[in-house]
DOLOLO-328351 format. One line per 3 residues: number of its first residue (from 1); their letters; for each residue x, y, z of C-alpha. Coordinates in steps of 0.2 Angstrom, whole numbers. Layout:
// DOLOLO-328351
NUM> a> X/Y/Z; ...
***
This chain:
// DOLOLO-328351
1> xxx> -130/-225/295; -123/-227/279; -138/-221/270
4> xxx> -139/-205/280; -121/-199/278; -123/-202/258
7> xxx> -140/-192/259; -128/-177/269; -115/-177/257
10> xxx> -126/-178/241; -137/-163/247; -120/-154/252
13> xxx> -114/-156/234; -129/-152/224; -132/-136/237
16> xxx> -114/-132/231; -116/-136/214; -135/-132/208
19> xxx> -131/-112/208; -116/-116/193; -129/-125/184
22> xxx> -149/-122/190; -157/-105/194; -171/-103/203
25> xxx> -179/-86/197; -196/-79/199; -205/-77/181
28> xxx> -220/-68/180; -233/-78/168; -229/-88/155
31> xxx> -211/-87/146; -211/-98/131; -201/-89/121
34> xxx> -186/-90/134; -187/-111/133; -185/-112/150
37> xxx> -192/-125/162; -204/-120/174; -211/-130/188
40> xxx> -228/-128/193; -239/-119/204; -228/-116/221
43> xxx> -217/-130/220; -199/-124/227; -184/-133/225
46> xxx> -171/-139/235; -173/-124/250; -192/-127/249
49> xxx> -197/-108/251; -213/-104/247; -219/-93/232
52> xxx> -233/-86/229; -246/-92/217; -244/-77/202
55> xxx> -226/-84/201; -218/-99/192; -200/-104/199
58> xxx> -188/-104/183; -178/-121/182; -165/-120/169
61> xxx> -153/-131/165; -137/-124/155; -126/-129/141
64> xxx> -109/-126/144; -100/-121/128; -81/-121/127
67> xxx> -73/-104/130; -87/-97/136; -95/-91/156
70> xxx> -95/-108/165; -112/-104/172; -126/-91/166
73> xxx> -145/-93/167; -156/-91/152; -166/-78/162
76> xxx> -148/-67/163; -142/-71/147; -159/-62/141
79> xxx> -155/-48/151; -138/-47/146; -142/-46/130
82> xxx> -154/-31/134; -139/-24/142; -128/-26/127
85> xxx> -140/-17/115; -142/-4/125; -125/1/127
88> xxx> -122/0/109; -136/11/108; -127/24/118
91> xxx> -109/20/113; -110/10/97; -116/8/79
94> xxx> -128/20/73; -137/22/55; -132/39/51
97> xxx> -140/48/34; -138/44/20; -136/27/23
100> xxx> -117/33/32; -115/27/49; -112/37/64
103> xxx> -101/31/78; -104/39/95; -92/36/108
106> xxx> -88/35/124; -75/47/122; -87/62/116
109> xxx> -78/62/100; -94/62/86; -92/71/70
112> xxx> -102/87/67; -116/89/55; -115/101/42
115> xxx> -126/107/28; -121/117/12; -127/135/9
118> xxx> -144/130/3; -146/119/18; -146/103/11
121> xxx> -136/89/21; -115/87/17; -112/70/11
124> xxx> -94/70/11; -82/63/23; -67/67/17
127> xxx> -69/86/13; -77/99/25; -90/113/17
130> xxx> -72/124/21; -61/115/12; -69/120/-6
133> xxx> -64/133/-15; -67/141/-35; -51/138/-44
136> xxx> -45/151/-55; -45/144/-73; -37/159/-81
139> xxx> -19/154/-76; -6/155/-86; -6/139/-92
142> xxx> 11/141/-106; 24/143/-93; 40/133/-94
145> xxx> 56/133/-83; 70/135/-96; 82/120/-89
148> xxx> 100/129/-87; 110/120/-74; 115/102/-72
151> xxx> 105/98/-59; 87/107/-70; 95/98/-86
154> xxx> 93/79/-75; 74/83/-68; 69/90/-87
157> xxx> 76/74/-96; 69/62/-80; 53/67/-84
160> xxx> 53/67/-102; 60/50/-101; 44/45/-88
163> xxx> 32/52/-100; 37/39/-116; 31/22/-106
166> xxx> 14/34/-102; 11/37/-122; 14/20/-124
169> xxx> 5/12/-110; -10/22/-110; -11/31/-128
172> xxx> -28/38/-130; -38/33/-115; -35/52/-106
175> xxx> -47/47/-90; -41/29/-84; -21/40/-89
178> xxx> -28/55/-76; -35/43/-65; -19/31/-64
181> xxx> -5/46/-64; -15/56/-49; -10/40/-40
184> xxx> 9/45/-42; 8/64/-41; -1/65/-24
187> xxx> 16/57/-19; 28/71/-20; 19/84/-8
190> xxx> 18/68/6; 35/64/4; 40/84/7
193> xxx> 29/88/20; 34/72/29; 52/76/29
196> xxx> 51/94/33; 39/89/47; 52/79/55
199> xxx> 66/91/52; 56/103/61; 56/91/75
202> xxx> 74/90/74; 79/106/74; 66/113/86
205> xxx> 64/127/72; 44/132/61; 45/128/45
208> xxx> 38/145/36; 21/136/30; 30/122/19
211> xxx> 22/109/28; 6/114/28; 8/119/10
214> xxx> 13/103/2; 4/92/13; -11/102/4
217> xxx> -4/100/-12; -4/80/-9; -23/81/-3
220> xxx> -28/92/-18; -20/80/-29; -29/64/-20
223> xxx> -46/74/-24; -43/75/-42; -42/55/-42
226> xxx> -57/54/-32; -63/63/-44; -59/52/-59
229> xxx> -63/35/-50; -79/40/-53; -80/44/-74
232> xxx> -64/29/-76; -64/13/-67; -46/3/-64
235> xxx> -43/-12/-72; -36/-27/-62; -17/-25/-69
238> xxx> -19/-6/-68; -21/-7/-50; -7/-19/-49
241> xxx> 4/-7/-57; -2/8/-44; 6/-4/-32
244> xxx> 22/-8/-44; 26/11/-47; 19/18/-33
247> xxx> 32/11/-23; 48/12/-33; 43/32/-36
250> xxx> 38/34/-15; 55/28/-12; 66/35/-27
253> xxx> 57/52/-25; 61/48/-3; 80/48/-5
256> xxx> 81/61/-21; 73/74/-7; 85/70/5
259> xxx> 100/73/-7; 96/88/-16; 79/97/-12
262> xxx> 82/107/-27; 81/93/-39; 66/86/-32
265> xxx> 55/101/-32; 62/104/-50; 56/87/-54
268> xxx> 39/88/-50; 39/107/-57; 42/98/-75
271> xxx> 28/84/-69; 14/99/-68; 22/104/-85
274> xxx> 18/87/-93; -1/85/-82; -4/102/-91
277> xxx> -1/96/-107; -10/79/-103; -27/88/-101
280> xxx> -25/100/-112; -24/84/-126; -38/77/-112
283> xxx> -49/92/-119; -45/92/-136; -52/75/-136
286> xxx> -68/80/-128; -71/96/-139; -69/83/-154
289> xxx> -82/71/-147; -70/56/-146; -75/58/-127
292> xxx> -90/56/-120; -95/74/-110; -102/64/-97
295> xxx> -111/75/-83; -96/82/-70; -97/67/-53
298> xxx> -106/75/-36; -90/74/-26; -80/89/-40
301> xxx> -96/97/-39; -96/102/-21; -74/100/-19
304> xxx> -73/114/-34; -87/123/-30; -94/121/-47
307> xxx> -112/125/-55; -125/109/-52; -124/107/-72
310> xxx> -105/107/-76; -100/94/-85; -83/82/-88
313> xxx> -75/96/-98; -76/109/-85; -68/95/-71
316> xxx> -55/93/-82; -53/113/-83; -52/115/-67
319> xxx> -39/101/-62; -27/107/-75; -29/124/-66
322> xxx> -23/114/-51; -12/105/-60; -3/125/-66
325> xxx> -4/131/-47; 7/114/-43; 20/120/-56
328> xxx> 22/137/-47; 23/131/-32; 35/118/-35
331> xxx> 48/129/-48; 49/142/-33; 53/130/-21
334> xxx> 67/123/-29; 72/142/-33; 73/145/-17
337> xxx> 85/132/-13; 96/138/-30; 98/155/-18
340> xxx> 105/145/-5; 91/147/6; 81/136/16
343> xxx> 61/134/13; 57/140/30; 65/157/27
346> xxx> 53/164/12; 35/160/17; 25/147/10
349> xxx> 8/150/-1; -4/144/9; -21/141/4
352> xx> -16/142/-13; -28/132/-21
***
């Protein structure tokens, strides 16, 4: 009596428990390659159905890791796994070209291909076909806002006195000095552009193009370091002083803006002013031969629009063309502000560059 109601109760428990850690699935043939234990021939287990003789039944016994599914089957693990790598198939991880990978989503947002004129593929991410243009090198490059007021006297002396540690630090190495100060200058048309944004927000009120226009100012200025990262590489304390004065001249230039908008634009005007004369010495060292005219990086190439034979020299021209079009840009803001007016009421120079 005893026996029998120990028999009950242990086939109670394993019929309970046996599906958490057995599975009894129908493989076809042989599956070595899955480790799994297979009886033979028709032998069924524990229900004792019948199966036919082209079927083995699948007995595996599974490991129960911690923090992981307290039952699975090898059988559906291999399954799952198929599952997985289809639907990262469909919604995952793709190798794109040129060794770039595409990521196609779930939400239908996939980025488009594009091709240049010739109909070669575009390789860059961070600039459309669109977004290049043929800078006008026949600016006037000797321009100079004579400082008359107080407030054009403190922007022209600033700067000056920020130019003195640059000779000093960098002296005669004119790319890793482009490369380094293109890390500060792409600061001021953020900074702007942010400010104005949320004024906008404020006020409930357009801006007249500013926004648009020194936020394109920023990203211009970002491409010219692009640019460089490729002829000059960073040293280890060059990119630990990016982080030094990057942010005391984020934060300096933040609250300068929000006092006096005049000043600040003045203050980058005389910037563009210095960067000027910084490639024009940048030049003067490559018509010499002290600079190796190296040939002009891909990415300047396609940004500027430039011939597939330009060279270092002709990326320098172009950036201090840039560099002259900032200048403008700038002064006039600020001289806009010395009419007491606001930004918003004389339109901004979009698409300048």
């Amino acid at each position: 009596m005893m026996s029998r109601g120990a028999t009950r109760i242990s086939r109670s428990l394993i019929c309970q428990i046996s599906p958490r850690y057995f599975s009894s699935a129908a493989v076809r043939g042989h599956e070595p390659s899955l480790g799994i234990l297979t009886s033979g021939g028709t032998t069924t287990f524990l229900h004792g159905n019948p199966g036919n003789g082209s079927e083995r039944t699948a007995l595996t016994w599974i490991k129960l890791p911690m923090m992981r599914a307290r039952s699975a089957s090898t059988v559906a693990t291999v399954d799952q796994k198929d599952k997985d790598e289809k639907r990262e198939d469909k919604n995952g991880v793709a190798d794109g070209e040129n060794g770039n990978k595409a990521v196609v989503s779930y939400w239908g947002v996939e980025a488009p291909k594009l091709t240049k004129e010739d109909g070669t593929v575009w390789r860059w991410t961070c600039f459309r076909p669109w977004e290049t243009y043929k800078p006008d090198t026949d600016i006037e490059l000797k321009k100079h806002h004579v400082p008359v007021t107080l407030l054009d006297k403190v922007a022209f002396f600033t700067v000056k006195a920020l130019r003195w540690p640059t000779d000093l630090f960098f002296q005669r190495r004119y790319g890793c000095r482009a490369m380094m100060l293109e890390t500060v200058a792409a600061v001021p048309g953020m900074v702007g552009g942010m400010l104005l944004h949320c004024k906008s927000l404020r006020r409930f009120e357009h801006s007249g193009g500013w926004i648009k226009a020194l936020l394109e100012e920023a990203e211009n200025e970002r491409m010219h370091l692009m640019t460089f990262m490729e002829v000059s590489k960073p040293r280890w304390y060059e990119r630990a002083l990016v982080f030094a004065v990057q942010g005391v001249f984020f934060n300096a230039y933040f609250l300068t803006y929000l006092a006096s908008p005049k000043l600040a634009h003045r203050i980058v005007g005389y910037l563009e002013e210095e960067a000027i004369h910084s490639y024009s010495e940048f030049l003067n060292e490559l018509d010499k031969g002290n600079i190796e005219n190296v040939p002009a990086p891909a990415i300047a190439i396609d940004y500027w629009q430039m011939p597939p034979d330009s060279t270092l020299r002709d990326v320098v021209m172009v950036v201090r063309a840039d560099e002259a079009l900032h200048r403008d840009v700038n002064h006039y803001a600020s001289d806009i502000h010395y009419k007491g007016l606001e930004l918003k009421e004389a339109a901004a120079p979009l698409d300048y560059h």
